[in-house]
C-alpha positions as CSV (number, residue, x, y, z in Angstrom):
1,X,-21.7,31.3,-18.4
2,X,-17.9,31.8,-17.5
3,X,-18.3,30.5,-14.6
4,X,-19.8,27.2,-15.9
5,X,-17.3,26.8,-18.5
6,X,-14.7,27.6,-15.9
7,X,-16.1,24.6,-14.2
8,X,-16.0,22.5,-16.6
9,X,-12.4,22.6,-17.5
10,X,-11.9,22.4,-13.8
11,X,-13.6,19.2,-13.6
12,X,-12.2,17.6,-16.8
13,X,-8.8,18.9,-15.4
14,X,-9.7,16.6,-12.0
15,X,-11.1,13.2,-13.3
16,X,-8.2,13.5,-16.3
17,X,-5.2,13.8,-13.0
18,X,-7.2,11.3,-10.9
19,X,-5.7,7.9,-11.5
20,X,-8.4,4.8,-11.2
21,X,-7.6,2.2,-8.6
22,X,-7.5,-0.8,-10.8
23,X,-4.0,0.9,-11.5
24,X,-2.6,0.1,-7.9
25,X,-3.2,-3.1,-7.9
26,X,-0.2,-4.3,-10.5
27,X,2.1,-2.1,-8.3
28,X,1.2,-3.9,-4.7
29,X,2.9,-7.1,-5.6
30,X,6.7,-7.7,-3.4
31,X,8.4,-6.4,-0.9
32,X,7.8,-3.3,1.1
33,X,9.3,-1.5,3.6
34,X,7.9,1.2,5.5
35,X,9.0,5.1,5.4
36,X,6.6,6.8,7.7
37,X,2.9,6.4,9.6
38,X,1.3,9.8,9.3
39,X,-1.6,9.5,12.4
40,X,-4.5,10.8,12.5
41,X,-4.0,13.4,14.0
42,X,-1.0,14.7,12.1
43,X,1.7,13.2,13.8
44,X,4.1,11.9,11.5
45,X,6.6,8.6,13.0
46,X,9.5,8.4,10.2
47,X,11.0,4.7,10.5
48,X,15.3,5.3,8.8
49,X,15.5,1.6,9.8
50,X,13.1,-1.5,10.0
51,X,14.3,-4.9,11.3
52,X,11.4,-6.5,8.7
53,X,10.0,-5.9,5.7
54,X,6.2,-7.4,4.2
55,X,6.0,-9.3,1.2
56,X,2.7,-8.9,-0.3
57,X,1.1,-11.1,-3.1
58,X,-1.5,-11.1,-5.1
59,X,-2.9,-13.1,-7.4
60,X,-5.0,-12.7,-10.6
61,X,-8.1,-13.3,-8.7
62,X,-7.9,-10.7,-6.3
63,X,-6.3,-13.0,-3.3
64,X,-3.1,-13.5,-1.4
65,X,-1.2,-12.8,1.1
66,X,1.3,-10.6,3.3
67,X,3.9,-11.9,5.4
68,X,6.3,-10.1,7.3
69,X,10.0,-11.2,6.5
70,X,13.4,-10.3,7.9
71,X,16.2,-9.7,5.2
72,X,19.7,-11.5,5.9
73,X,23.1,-9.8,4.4
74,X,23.3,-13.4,2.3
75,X,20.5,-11.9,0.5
76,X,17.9,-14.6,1.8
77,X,15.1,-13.9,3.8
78,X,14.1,-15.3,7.6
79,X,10.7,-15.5,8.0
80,X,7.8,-17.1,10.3
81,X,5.0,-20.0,8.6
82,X,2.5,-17.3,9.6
83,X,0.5,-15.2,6.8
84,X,-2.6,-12.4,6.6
85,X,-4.8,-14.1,3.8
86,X,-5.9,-10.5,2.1
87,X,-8.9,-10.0,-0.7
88,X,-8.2,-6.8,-3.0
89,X,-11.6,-5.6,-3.4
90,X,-12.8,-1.9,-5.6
91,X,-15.2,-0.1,-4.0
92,X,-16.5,3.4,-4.9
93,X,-13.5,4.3,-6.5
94,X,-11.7,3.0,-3.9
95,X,-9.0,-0.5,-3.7
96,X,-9.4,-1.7,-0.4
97,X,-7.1,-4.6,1.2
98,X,-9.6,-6.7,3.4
99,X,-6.6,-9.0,5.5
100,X,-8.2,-12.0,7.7
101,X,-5.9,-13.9,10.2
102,X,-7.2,-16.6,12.7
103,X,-7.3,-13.7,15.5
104,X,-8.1,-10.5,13.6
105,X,-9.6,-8.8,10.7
106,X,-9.1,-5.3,9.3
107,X,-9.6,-3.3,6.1
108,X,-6.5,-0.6,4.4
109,X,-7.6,1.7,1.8
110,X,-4.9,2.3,-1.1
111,X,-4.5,5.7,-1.8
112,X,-1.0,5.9,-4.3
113,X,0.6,2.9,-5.6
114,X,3.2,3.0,-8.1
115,X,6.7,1.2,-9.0
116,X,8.2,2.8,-5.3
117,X,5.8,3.5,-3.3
118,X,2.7,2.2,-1.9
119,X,0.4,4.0,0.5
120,X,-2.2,2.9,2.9
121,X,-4.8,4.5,4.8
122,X,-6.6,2.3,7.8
123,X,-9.9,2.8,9.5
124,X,-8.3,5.3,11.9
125,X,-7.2,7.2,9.1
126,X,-3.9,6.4,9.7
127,X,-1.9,6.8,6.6
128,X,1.2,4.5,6.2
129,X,4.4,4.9,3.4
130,X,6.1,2.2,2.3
131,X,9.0,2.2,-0.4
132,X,9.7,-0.9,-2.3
133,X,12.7,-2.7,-0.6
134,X,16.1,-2.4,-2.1
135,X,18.5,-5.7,-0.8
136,X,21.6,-4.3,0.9
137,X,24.5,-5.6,-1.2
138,X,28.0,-5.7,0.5
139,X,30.9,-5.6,-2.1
């Protein structure tokens, strides 16, 4: 009897500190630069510096966009015409990003999304870190 009640609380505990994906998805929107790609296999590449940043939107039916963009010190951005059309999709308690170019297709899991940081998981089990992108200002 302990032992059930012990589970119980345990489980109530779980599902009250697990956070439902639909919550991610107001967080994906902007820009994004990444921290670290944690492989597989438990090597973990740390990035102090990236040359571009990805601007991701989404819109209220589940569709967008992510485009990779280059800030300037003017506090515009450079970027190519060329986009990854992306469908946000929840699936078994999952959000799942399904992107689509004219040469590729590929599917990220969301595993934390939140005002600074948005993480990603792809079918390799490759987990990536972004922080949200702070403009540099010169004074």
């Amino acid at each position: 009897m302990k032992n059930i009640l012990l589970s119980i609380i345990l489980l109530t505990f779980l599902s009250a500190c697990s956070k439902s994906p639909e919550t991610y998805i107001k967080h994906i929107n902007g820009y994004w630069e990444i921290e670290n790609v944690t492989l597989s296999n438990g090597i973990t590449k740390d990035y102090p510096f990236s040359e571009t940043i990805d601007f991701i939107a989404i819109n209220d039916s589940l569709k967008g966009f992510r485009k990779k963009m280059k800030p300037l010190f003017n506090g515009t951005y450079e970027t190519s015409k060329d986009a990854e059309n992306l469908t946000v999709k929840i699936e078994d308690d999952s959000l799942n990003i399904y992107y689509k170019t004219l040469y590729s297709s590929w599917k990220e899991t969301v595993l934390f999304a939140n005002k600074t940081q948005l993480k990603v998981a792809n079918k390799n089990n490759d987990i990536y870190t972004y922080k949200r992108f702070k403009p540099i200002e010169i004074k």
